[in-house]
Z-matrix of the N, CA and C atoms (Angstrom, degrees):
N
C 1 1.469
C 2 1.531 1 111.20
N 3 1.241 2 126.41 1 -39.19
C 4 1.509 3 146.48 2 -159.56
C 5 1.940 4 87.08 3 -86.68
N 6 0.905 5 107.89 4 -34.51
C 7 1.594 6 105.81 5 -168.37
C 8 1.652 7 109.91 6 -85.06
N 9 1.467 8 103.68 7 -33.71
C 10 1.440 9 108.33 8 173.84
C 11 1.220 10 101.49 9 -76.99
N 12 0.991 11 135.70 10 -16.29
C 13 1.842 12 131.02 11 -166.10
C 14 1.097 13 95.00 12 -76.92
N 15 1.596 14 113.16 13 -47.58
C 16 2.003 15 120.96 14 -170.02
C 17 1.388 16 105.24 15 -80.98
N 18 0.693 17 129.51 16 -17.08
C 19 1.810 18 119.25 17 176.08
C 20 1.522 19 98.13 18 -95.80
N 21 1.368 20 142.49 19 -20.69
C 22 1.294 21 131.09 20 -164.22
C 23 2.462 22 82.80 21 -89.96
N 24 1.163 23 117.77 22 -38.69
C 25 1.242 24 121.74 23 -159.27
C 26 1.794 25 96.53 24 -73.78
N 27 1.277 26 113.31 25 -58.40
C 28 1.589 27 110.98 26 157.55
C 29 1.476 28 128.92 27 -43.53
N 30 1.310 29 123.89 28 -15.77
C 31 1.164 30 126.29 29 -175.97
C 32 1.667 31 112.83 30 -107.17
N 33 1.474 32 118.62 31 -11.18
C 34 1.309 33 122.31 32 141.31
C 35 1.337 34 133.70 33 -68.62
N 36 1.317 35 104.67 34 -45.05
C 37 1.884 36 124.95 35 175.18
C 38 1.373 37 88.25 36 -57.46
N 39 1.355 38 150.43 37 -49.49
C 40 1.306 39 164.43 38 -170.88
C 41 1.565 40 104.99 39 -56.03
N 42 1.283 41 114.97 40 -59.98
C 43 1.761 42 134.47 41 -171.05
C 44 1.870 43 90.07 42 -70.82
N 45 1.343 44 115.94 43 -64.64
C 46 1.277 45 123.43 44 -177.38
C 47 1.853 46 117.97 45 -18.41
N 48 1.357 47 77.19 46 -79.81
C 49 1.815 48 86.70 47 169.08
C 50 1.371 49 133.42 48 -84.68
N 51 1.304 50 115.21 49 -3.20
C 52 1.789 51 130.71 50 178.47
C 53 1.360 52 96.80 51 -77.89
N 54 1.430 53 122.87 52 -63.60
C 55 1.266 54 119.91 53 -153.38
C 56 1.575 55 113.33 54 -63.51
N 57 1.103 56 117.28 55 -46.39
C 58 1.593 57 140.33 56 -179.95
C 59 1.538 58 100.10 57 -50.92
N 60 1.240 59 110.08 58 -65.54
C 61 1.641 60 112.83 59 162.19
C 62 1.253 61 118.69 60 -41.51
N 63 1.259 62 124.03 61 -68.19
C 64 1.799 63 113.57 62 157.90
C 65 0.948 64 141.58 63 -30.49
N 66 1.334 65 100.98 64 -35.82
C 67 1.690 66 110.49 65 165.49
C 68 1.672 67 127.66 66 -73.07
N 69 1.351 68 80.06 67 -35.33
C 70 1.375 69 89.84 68 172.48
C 71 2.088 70 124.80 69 -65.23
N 72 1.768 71 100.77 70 -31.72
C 73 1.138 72 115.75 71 -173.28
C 74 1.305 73 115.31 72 -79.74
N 75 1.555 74 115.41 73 -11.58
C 76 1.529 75 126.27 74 -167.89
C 77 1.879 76 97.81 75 -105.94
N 78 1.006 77 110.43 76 -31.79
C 79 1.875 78 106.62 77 -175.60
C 80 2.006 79 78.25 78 -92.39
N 81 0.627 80 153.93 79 66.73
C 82 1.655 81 157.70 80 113.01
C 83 1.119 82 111.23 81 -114.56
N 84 1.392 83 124.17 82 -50.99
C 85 1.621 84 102.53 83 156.29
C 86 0.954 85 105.81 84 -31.11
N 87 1.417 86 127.11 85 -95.15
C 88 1.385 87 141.13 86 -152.84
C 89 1.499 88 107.56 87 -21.15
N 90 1.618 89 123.14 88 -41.31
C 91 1.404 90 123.39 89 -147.69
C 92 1.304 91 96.00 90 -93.42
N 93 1.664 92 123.02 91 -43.50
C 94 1.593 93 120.74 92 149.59
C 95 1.342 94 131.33 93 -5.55
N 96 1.213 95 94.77 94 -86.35
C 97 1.401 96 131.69 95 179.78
C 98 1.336 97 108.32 96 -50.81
N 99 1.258 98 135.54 97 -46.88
C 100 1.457 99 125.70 98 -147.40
C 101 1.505 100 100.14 99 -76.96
N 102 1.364 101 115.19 100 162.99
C 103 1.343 102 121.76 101 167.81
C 104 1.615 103 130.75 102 -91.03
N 105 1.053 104 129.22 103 144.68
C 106 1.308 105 139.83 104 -127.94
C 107 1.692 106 84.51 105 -83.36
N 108 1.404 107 103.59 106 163.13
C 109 1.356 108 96.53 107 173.22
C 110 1.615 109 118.17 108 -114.01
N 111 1.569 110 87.08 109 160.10
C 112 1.754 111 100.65 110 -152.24
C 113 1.696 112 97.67 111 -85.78
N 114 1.378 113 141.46 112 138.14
C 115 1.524 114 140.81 113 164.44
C 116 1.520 115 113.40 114 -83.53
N 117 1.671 116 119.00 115 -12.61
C 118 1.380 117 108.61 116 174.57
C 119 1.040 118 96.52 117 -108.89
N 120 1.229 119 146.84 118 42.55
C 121 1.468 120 145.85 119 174.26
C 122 1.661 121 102.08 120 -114.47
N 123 1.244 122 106.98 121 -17.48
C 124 1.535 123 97.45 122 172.20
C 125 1.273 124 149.29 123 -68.65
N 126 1.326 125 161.24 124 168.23
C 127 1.396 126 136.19 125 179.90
C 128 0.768 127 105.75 126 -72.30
N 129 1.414 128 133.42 127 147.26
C 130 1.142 129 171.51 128 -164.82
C 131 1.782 130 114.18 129 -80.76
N 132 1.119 131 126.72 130 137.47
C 133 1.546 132 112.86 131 -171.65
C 134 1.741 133 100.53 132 -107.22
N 135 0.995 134 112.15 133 173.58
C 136 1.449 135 116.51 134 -174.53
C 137 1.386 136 128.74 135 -70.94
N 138 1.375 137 133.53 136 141.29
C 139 1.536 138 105.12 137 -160.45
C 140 1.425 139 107.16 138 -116.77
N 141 1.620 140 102.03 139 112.08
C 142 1.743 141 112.49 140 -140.51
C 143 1.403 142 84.61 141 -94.53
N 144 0.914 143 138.94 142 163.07
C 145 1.601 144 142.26 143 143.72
C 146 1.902 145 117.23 144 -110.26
N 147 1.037 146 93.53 145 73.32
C 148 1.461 147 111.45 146 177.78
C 149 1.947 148 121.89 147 -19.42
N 150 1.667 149 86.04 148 -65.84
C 151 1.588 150 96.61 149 176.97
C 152 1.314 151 118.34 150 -60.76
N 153 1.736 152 108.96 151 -40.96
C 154 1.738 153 110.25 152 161.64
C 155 0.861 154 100.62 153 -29.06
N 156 1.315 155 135.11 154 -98.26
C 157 1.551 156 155.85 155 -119.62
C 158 1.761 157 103.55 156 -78.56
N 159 1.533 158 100.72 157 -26.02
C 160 1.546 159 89.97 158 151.60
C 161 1.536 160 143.01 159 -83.14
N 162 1.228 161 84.41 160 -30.32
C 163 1.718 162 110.33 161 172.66
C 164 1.678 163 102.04 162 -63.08
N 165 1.091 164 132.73 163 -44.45
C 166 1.151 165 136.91 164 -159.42
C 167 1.706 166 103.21 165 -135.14
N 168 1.459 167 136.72 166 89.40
C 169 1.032 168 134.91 167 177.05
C 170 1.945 169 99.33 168 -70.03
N 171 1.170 170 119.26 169 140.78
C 172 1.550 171 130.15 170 157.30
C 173 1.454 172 128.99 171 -157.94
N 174 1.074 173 134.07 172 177.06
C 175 1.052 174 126.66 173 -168.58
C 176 1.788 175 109.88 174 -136.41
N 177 1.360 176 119.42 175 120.86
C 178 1.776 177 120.04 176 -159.35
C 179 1.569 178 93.42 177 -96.36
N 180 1.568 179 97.74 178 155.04
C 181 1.338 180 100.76 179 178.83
C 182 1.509 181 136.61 180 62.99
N 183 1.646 182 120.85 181 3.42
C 184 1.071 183 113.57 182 -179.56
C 185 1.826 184 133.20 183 -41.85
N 186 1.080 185 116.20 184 153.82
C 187 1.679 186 117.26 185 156.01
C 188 1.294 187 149.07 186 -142.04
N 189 1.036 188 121.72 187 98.53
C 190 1.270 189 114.50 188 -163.39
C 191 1.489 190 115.42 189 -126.30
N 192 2.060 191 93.25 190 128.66
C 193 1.528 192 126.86 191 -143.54
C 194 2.179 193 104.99 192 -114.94
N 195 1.061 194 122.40 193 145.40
C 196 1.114 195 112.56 194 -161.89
C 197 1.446 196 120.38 195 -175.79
N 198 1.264 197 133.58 196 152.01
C 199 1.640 198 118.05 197 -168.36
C 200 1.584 199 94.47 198 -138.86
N 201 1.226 200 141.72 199 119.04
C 202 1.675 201 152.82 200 151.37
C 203 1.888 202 102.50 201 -32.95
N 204 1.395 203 95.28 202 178.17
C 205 1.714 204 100.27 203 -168.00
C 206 1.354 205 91.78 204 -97.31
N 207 1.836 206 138.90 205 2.22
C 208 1.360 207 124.63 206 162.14
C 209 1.207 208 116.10 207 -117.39
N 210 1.627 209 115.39 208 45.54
C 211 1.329 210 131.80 209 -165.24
C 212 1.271 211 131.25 210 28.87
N 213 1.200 212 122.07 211 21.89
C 214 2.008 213 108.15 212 145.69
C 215 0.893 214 124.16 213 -82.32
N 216 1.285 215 93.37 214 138.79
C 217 2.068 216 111.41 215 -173.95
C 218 1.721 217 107.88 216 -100.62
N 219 1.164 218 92.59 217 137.36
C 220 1.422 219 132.34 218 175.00
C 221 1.444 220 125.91 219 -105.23
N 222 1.557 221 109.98 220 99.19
C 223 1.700 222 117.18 221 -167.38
C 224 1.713 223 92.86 222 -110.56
N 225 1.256 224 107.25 223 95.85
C 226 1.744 225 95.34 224 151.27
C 227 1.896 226 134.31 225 -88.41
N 228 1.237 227 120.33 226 121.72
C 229 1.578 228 99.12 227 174.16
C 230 1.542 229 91.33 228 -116.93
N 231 1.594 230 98.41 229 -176.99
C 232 1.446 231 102.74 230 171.73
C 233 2.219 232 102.38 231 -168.44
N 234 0.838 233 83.99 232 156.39
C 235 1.888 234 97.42 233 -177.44
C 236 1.894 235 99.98 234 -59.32
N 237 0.693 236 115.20 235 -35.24
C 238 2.085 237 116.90 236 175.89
C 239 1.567 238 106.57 237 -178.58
N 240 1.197 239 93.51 238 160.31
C 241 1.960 240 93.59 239 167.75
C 242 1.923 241 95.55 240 -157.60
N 243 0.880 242 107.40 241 139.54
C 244 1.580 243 122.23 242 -174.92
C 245 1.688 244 96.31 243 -127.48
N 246 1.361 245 114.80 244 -167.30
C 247 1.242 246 143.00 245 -149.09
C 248 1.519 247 86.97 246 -92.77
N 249 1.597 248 124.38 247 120.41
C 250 1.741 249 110.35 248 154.54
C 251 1.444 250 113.51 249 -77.31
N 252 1.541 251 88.69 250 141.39
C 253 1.421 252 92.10 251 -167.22
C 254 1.270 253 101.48 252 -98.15
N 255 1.886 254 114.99 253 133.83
C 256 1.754 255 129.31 254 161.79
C 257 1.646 256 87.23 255 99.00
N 258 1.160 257 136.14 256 4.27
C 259 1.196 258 146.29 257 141.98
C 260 1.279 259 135.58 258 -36.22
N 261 1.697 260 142.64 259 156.24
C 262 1.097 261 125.87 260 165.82
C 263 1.287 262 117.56 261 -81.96
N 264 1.372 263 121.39 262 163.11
C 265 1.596 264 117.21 263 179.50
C 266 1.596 265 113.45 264 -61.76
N 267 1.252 266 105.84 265 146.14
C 268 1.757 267 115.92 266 -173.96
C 269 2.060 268 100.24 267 91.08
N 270 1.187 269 114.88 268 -17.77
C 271 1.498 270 93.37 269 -175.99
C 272 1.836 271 117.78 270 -112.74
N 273 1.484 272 83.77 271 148.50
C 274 1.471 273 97.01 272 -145.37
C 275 1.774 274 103.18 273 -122.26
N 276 1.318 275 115.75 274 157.20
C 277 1.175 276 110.26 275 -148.66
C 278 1.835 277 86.69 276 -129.36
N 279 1.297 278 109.65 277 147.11
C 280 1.376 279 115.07 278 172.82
C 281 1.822 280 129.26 279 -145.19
N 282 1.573 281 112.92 280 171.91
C 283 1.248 282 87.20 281 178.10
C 284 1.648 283 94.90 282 -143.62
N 285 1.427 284 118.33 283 173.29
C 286 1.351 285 112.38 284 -175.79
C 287 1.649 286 129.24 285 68.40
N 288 1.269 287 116.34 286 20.01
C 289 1.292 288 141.30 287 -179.69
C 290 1.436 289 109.92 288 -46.55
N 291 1.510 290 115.11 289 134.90
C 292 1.377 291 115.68 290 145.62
C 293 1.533 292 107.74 291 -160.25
N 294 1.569 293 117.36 292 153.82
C 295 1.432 294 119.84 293 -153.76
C 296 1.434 295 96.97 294 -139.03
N 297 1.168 296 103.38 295 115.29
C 298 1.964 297 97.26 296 -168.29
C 299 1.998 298 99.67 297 -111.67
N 300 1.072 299 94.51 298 116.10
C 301 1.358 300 98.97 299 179.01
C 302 1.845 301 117.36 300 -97.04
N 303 1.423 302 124.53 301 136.35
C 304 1.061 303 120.74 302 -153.95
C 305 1.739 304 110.79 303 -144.02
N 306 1.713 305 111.44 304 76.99
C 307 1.036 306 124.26 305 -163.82
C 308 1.935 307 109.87 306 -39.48
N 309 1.221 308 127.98 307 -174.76
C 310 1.472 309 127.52 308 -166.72
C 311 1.583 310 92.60 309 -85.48
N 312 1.640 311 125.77 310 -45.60
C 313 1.230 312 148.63 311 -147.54
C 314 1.594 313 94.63 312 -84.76
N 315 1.469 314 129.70 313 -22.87
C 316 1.491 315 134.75 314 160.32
C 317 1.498 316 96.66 315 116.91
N 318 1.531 317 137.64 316 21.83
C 319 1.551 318 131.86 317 172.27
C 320 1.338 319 100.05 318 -81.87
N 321 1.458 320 105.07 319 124.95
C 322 1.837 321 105.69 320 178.61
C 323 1.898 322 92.99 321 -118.19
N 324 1.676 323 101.70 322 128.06
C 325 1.466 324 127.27 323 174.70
C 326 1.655 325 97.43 324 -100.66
N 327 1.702 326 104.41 325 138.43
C 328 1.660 327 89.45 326 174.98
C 329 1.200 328 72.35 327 -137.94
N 330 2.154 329 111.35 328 142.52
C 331 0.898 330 136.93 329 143.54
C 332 1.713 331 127.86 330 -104.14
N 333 1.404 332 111.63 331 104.21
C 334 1.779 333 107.23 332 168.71
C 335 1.399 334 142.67 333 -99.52
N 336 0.723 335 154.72 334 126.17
C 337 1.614 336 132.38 335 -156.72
C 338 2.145 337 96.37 336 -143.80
N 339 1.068 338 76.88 337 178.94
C 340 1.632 339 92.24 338 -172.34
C 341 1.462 340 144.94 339 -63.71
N 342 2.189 341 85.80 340 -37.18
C 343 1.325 342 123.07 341 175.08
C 344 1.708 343 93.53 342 -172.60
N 345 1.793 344 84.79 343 165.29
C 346 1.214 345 98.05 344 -158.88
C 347 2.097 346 114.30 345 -151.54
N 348 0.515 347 94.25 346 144.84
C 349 1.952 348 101.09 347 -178.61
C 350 1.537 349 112.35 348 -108.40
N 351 1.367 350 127.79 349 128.50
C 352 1.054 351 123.54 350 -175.24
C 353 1.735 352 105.43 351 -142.44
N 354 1.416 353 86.37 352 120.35
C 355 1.830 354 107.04 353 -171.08
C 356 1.434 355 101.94 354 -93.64
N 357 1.277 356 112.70 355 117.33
C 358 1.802 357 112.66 356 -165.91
C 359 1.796 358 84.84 357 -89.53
N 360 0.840 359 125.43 358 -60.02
C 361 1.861 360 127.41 359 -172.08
C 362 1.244 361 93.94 360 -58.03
N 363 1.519 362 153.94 361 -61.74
C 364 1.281 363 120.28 362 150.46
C 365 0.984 364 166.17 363 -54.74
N 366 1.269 365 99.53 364 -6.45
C 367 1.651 366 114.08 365 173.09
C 368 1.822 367 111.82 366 54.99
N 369 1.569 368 88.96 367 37.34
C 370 2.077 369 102.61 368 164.39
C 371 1.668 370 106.02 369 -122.16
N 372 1.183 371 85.91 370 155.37
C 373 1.608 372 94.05 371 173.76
C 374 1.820 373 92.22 372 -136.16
N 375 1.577 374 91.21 373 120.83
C 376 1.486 375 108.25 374 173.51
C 377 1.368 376 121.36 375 -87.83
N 378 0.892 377 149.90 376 103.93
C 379 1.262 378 167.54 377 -139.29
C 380 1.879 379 105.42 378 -116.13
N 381 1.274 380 111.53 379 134.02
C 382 1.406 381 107.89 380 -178.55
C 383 1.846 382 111.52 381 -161.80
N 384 1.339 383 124.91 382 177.46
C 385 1.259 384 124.97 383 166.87
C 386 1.512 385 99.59 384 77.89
N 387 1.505 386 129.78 385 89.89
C 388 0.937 387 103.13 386 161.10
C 389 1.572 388 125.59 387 82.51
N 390 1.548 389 114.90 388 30.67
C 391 1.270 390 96.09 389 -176.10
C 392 1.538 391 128.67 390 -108.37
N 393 1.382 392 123.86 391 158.68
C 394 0.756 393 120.00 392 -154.17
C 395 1.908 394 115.05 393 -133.59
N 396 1.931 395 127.48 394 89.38
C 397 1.201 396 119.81 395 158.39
C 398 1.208 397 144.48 396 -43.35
N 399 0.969 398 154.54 397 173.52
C 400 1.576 399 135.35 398 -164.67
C 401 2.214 400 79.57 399 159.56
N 402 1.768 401 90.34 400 86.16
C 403 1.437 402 113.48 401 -172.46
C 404 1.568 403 82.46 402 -88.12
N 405 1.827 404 105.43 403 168.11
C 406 1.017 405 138.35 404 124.33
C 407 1.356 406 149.67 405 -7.68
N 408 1.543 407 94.92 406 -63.21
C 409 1.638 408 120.53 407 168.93
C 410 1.624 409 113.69 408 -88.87
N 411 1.285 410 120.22 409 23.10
C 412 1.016 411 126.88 410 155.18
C 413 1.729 412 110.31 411 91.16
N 414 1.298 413 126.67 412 12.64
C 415 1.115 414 146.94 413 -174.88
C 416 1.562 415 108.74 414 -78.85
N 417 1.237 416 119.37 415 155.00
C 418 1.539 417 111.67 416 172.55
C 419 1.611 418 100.98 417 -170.73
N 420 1.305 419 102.26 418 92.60
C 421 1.761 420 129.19 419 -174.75
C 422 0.762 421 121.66 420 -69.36
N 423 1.786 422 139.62 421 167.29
C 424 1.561 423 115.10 422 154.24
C 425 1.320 424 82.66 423 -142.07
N 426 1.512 425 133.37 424 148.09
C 427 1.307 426 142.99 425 175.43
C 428 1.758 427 97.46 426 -138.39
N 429 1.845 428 96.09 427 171.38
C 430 1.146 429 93.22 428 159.57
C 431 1.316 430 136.70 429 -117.25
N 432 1.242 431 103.57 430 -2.89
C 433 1.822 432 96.29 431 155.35
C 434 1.424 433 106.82 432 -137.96
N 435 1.128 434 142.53 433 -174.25
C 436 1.734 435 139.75 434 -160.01
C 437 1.793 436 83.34 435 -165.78
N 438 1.674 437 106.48 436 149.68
C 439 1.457 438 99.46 437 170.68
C 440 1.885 439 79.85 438 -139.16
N 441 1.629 440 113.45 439 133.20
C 442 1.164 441 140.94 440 -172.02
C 443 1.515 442 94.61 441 -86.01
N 444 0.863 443 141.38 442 177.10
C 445 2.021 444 149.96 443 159.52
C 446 1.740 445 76.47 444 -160.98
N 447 1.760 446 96.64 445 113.58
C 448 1.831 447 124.89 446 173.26
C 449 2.102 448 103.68 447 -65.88
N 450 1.446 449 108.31 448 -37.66
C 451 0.847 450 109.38 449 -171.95
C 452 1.522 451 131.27 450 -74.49
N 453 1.506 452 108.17 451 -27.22
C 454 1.674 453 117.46 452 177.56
C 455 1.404 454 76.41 453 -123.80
N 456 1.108 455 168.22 454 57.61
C 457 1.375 456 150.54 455 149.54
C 458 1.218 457 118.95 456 29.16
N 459 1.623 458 125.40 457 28.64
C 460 1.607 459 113.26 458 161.46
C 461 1.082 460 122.83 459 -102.96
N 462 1.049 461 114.88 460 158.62
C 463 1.611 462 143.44 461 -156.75
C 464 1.188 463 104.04 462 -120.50
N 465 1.660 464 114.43 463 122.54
C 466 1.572 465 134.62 464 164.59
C 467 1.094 466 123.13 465 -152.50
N 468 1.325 467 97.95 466 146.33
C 469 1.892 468 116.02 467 177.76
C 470 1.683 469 105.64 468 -109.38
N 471 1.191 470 101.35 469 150.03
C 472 1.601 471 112.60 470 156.58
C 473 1.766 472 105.37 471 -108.88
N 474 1.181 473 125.51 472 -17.10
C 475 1.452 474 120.73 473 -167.61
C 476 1.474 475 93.87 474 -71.36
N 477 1.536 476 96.41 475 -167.49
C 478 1.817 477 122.16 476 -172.47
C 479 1.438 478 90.95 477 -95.09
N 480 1.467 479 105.75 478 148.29
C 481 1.233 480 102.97 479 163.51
C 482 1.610 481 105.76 480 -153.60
N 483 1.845 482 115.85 481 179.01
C 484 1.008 483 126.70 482 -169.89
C 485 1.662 484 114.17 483 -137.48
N 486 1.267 485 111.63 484 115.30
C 487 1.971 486 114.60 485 -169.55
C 488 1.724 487 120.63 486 -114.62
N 489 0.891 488 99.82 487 121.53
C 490 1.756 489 97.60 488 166.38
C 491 1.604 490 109.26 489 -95.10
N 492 1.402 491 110.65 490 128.99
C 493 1.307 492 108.27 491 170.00
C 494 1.408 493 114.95 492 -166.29
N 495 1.544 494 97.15 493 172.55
C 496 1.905 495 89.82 494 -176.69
C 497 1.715 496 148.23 495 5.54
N 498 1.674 497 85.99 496 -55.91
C 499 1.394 498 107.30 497 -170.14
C 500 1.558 499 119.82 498 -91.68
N 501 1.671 500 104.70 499 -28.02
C 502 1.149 501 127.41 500 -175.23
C 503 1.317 502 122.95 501 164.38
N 504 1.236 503 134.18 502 -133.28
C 505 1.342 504 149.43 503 -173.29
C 506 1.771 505 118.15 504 -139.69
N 507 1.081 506 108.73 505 133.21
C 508 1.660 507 113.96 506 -161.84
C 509 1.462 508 113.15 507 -143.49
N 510 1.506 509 110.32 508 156.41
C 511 1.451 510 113.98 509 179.25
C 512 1.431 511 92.30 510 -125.95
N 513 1.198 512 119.83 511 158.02
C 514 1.933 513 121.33 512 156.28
C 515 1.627 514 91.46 513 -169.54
N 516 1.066 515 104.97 514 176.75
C 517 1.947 516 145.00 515 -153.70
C 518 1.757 517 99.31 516 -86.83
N 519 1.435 518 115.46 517 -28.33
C 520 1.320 519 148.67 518 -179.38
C 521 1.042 520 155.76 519 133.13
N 522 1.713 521 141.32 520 -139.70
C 523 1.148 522 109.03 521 177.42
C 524 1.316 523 112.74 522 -173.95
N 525 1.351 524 123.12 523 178.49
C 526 1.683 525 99.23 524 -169.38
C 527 1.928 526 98.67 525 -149.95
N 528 1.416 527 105.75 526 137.72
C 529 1.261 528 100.99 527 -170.86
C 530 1.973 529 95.04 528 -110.34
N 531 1.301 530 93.24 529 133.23
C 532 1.833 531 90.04 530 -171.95
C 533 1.733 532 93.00 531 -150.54
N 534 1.810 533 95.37 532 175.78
C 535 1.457 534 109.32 533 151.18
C 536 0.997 535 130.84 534 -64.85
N 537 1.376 536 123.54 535 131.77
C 538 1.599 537 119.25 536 174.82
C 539 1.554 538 108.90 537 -51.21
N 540 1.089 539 101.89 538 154.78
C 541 1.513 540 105.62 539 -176.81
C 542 1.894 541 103.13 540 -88.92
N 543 1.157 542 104.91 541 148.36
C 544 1.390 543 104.65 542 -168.83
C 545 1.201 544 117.96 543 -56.09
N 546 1.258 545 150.68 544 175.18
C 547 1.315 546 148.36 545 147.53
C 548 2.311 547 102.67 546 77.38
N 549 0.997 548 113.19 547 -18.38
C 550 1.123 549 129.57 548 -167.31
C 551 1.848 550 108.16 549 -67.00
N 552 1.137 551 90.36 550 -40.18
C 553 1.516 552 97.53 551 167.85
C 554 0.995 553 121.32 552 -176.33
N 555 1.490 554 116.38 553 116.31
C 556 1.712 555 129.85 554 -139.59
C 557 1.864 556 83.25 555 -78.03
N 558 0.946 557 146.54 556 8.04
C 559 1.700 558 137.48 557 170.76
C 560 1.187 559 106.12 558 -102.45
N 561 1.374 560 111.30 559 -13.69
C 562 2.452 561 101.11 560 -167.61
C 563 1.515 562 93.21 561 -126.13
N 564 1.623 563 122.23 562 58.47
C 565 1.377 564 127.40 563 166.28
C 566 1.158 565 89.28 564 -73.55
N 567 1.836 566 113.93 565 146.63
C 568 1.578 567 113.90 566 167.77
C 569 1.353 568 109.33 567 68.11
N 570 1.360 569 121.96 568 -20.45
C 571 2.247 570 108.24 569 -173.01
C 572 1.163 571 104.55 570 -90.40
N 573 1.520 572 106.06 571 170.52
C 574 1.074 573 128.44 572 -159.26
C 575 1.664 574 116.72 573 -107.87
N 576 1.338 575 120.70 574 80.60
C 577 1.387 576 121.48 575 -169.83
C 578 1.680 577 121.14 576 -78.93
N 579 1.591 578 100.78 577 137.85
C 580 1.556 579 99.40 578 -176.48
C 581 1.698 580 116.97 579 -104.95
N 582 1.245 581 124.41 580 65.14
C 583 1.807 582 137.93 581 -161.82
C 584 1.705 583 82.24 582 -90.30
N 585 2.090 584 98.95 583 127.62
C 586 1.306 585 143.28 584 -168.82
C 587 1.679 586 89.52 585 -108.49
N 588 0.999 587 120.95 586 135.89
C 589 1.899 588 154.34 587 -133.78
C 590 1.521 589 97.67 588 -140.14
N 591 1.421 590 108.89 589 144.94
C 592 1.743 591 115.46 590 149.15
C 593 1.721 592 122.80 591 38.52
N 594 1.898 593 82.33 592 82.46
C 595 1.683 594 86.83 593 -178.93
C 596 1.363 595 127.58 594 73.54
N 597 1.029 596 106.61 595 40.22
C 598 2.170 597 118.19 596 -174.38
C 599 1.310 598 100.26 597 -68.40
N 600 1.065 599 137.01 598 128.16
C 601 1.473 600 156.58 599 151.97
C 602 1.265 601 132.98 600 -111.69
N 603 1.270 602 122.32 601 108.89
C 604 1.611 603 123.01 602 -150.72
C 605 1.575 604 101.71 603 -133.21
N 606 1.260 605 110.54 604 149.89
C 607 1.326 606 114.48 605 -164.82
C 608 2.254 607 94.00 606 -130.64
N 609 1.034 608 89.50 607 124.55
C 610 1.446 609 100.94 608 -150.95
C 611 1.700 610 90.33 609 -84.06
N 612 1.690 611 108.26 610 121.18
C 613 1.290 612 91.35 611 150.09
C 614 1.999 613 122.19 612 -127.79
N 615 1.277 614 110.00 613 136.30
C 616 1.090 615 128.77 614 -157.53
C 617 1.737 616 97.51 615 -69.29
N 618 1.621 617 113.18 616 124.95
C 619 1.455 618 113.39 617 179.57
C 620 1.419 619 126.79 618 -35.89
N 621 1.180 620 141.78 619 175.00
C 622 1.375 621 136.32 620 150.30
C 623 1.716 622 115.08 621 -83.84
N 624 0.971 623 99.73 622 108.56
C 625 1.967 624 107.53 623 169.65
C 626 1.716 625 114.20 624 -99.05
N 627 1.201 626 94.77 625 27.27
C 628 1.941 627 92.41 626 170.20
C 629 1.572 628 115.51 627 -81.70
């Protein structure tokens, strides 16, 4: 019994310091063994163009977020906007535009366009290239320039334009996306109405009832 006790107590003292040593003999392999390390395998740093960014001061990713005094909110972002150049001071030039308007009652109008002009002493953002409404009422326009007012958040064109919507397909002179006017219709307090301007011509198409 006394003899098994001492060989079982030696055979821990044994494990004690063996194993640790093993461990030790296997992370030196490891350091052997491993393969050397690579310097173009690393990430990659960003590929800044310095002198650009002097040549051309701008700013990426902007946003600018905001609510009117009859609570619709007005989110503009855009891809960069820098300094317009031959411009007055405060106006600023952008590209990658979109302006999501978001009546009190929860109707969200999104207008995006290509490029864009922004009059800080007026408080408009001119919108151009390609633009494109995408109303509420199920409308989805394309004009070629849109003029924003930051302050009541409506949206108008004087150009020509072309709409798919509900009823059908339409041309008019332009158009203007605003607040209903009060009293105008006791259901669109606070909404956001989209009324087509100058020569509207609509080509009616009749629902599907199959």
């Amino acid at each position: 019994m006394i003899a098994a006790s001492m060989r079982y107590s030696r055979f821990v003292t044994w494990l004690k310091i063996g194993l640790p040593l093993a461990a030790l003999g296997l992370l030196s392999t490891l350091f052997l063994f491993s393969s050397e390390i690579d310097p173009s395998g690393a990430l990659p740093y960003a590929d800044v163009d310095v002198e650009a960014l002097i040549r051309d001061p701008r700013l990426s990713a902007p946003r600018f977020a905001g609510v009117t005094e009859d609570g619709t909110a007005l989110t503009v972002t855009a891809t960069a906007i820098r300094m317009a150049a031959g411009e007055s001071p405060g106006s600023l030039s952008g590209e990658g535009i979109t302006a999501l308007i978001e009546s009190a009652d929860g109707q969200r109008n999104a207008i995006s366009a290509e490029s864009a002009r922004f009059d800080q002493a007026g408080g408009r953002l001119y919108l151009d290239g390609e633009v494109r409404v995408s109303s509420a009422a199920g409308y989805d326009l394309r004009a070629s320039d849109v003029t924003l007012t930051l302050e009541s958040a409506e949206a108008r064109s004087d150009a020509a334009l072309s709409a798919e919507g509900p009823v059908g397909s339409l041309t008019a002179g332009g158009f203007t996306l605003r607040r209903a006017a009060d009293g105008a219709d006791p259901g669109s307090s606070g909404a956001l109405v989209l009324v087509f301007t100058d020569g509207v011509d609509l080509i009616y198409t009749p629902p599907n009832r199959e």
